[in-house]
C-alpha positions as CSV (number, residue, x, y, z in Angstrom):
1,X,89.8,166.9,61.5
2,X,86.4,166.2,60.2
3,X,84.3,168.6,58.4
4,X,80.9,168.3,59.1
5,X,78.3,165.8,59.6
6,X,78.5,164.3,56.0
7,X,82.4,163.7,56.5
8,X,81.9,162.0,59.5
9,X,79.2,159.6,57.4
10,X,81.2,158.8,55.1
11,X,84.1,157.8,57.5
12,X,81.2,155.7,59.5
13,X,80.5,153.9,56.8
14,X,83.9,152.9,55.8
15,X,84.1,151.7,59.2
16,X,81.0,149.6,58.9
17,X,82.6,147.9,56.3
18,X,85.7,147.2,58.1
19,X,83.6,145.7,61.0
20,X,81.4,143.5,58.5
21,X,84.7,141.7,56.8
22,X,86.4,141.6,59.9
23,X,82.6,139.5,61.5
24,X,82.9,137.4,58.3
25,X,86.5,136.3,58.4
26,X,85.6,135.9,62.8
27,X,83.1,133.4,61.7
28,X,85.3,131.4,60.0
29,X,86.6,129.9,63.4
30,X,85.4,128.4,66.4
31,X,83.6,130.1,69.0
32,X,87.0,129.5,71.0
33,X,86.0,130.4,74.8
34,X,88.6,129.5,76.3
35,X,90.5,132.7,74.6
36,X,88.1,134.8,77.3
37,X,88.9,133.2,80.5
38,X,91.1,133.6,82.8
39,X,92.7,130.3,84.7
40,X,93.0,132.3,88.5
41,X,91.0,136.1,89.7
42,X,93.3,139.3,88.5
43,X,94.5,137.0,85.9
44,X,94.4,138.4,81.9
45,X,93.2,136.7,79.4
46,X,94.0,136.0,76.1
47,X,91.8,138.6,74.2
48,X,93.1,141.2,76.8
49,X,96.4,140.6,76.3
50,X,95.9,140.9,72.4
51,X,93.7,144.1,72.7
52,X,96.6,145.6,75.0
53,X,99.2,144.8,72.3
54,X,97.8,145.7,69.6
55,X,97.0,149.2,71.5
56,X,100.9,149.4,72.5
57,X,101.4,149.4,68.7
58,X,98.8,152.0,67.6
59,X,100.8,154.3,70.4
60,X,103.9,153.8,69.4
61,X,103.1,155.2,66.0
62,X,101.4,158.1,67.1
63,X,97.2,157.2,67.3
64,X,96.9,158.3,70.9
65,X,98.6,161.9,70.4
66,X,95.5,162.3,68.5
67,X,93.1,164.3,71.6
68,X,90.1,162.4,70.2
69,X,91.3,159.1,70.5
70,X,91.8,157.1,73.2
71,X,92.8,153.6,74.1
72,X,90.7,150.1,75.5
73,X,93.8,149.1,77.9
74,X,95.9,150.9,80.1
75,X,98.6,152.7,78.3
76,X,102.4,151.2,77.9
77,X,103.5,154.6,78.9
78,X,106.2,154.6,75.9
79,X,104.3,156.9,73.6
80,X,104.7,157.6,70.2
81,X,108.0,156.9,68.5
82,X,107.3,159.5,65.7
83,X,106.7,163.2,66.1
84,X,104.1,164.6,64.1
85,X,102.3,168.3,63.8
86,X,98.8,167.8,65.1
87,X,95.3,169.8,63.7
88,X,94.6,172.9,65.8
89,X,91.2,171.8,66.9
90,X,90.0,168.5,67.6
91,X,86.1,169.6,66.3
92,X,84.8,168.2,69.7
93,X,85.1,168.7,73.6
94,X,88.3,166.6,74.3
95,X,87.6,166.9,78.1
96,X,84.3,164.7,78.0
97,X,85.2,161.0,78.1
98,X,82.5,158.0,78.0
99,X,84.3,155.1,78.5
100,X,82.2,152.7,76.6
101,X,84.7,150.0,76.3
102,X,83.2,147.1,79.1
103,X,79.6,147.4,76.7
104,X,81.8,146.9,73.6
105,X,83.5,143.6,74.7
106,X,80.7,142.3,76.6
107,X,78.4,142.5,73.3
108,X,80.8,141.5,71.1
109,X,81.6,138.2,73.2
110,X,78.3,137.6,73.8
111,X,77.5,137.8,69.5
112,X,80.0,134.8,69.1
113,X,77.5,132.0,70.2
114,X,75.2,133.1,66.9
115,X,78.5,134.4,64.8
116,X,80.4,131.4,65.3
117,X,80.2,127.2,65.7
118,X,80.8,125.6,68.9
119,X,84.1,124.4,70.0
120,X,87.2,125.1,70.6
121,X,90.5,124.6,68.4
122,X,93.7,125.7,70.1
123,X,95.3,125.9,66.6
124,X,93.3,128.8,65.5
125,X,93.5,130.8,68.5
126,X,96.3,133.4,67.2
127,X,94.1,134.3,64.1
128,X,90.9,134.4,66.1
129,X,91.9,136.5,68.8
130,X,93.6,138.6,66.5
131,X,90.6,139.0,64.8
132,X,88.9,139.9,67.9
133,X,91.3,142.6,68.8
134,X,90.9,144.3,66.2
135,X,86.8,144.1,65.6
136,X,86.1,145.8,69.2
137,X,89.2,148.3,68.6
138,X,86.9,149.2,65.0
139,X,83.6,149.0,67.2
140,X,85.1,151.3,70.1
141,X,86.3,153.8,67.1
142,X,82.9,153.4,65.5
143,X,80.3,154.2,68.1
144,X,82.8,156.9,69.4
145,X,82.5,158.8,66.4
146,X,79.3,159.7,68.1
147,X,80.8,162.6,69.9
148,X,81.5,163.9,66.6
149,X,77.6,163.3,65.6
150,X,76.8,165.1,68.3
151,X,78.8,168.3,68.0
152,X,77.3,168.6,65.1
153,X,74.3,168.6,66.3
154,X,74.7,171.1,69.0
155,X,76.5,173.3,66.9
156,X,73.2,173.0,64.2
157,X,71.3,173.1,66.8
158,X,71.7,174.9,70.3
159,X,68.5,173.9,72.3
160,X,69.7,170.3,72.4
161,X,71.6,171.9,75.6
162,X,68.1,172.7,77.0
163,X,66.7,169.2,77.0
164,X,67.4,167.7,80.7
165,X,65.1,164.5,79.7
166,X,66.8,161.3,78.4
167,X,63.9,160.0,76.6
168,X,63.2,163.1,74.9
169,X,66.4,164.3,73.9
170,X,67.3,160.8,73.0
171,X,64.0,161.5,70.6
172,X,65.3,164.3,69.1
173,X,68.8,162.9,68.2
174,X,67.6,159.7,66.2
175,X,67.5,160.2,62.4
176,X,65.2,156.8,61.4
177,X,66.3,157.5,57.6
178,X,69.9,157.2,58.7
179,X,69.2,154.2,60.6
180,X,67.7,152.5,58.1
181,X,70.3,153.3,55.4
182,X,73.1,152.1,57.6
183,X,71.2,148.9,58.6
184,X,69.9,148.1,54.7
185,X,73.3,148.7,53.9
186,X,75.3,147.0,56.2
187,X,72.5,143.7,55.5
188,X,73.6,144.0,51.5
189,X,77.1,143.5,52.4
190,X,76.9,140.9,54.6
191,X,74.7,139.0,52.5
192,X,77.1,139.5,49.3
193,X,80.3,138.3,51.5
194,X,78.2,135.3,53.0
195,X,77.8,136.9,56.1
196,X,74.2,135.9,57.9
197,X,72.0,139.2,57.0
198,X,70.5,138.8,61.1
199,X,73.9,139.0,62.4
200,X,74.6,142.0,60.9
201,X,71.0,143.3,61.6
202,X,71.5,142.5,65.1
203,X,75.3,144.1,65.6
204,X,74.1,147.3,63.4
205,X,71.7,147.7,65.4
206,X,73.6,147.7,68.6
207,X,75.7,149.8,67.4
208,X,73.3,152.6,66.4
209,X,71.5,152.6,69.4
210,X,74.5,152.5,71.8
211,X,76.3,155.3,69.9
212,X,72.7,157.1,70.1
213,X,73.4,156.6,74.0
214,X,76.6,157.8,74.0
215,X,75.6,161.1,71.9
216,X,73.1,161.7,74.9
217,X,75.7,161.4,77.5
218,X,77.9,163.8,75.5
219,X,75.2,166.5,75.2
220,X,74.4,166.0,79.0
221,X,77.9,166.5,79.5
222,X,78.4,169.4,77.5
223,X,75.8,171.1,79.0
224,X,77.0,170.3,82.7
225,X,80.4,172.0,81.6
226,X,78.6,175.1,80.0
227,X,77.1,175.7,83.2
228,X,80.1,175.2,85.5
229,X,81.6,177.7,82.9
230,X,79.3,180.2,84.2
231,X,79.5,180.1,88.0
């Protein structure tokens, strides 16, 4: 899997760039709204739909065998239509899951007023929600890399596990140099693919801090496990 905390950087950022092109070629179109309602209650809409079948195809060849990754939507229940030998050890505790997907979609809808125009245009709605899909699949993948931040951590450092306050641990976990890097960096490309540099201020920024959160819950986790381990 990954080796280490600068692996796991290096995969962030190619990520980061995969989420800034795929913000740039979203603000091509329309805000579109319509694509995110529903017309009756229990009824899905048009970006569900598309996140659930573009899920159905990562499982069917093989994403979801991997133990660290898991879907947005409900699973299809086919599985994978290819067989492959899987790495030993997943490099973090499969068993802890933070479902972080309902923050994901509600920022990323929310971003579209400043992303995109107003207005609505029915003939760009496959490309656009297509788009969409596959932005908050990239941002789900992204800010869950933070479990892998955080093993690292732990693993560097074992009194993370002693800190029971989430202000202080949260504290201890930031890296302001990092954050600065990835948000100068991710500013740079967005201005050299004509991508507003306060967008991708804004949505870097988001993402940091909620993968910050999601690094806390993992090490509040982990520690809840250790000591059920030991009853």
């Amino acid at each position: 899997m990954y080796r280490g905390l600068q692996d796991v950087r290096e995969r962030l950022d190619l990520l980061d760039e995969d989420i800034l092109y795929q913000l740039r070629k979203r603000s091509r179109y329309k805000q579109n709204p319509s694509l995110y309602q529903t017309a009756t209650e229990g009824e899905a809409s048009f970006l569900q739909i598309a996140l659930s079948t573009l899920e159905d195809h990562h499982e069917a060849i093989g994403r979801y065998d991997f133990p660290d990754q898991r879907r947005i939507t409900p699973s299809s229940g086919k599985g994978s239509i290819i067989k492959r030998k899987l790495p030993a050890e997943a490099g973090i505790d499969t068993s802890i899951h933070i479902d972080i997907s309902g923050e994901i979609i509600k920022f990323y809808t929310d971003s579209l007023s400043k992303l995109c125009a107003e207005g609505d245009e029915p003939f760009t709605h496959g490309e656009t929600v297509a788009c969409d899909a596959l932005t908050i699949l990239l941002l789900n993948e992204r800010i869950s890399f933070g479990k892998y931040v955080a093993q690292s951590k732990i693993d560097k450092d074992r009194s993370l596990l002693d800190i029971t306050d989430r202000d202080e641990l949260t504290e201890r976990l930031r890296n302001y140099k990092r954050e600065e890097e990835v948000l100068s960096r991710a500013q740079s490309i967005a201005v050299a693919n004509g991508l507003n540099h306060g967008i991708a201020y804004d949505f870097f920024k988001w993402i940091i801090d909620t993968t910050i959160h999601l690094e806390v819950d993992y090490i509040f986790e982990s520690r809840a496990r250790l000591g059920n381990s030991r009853v």
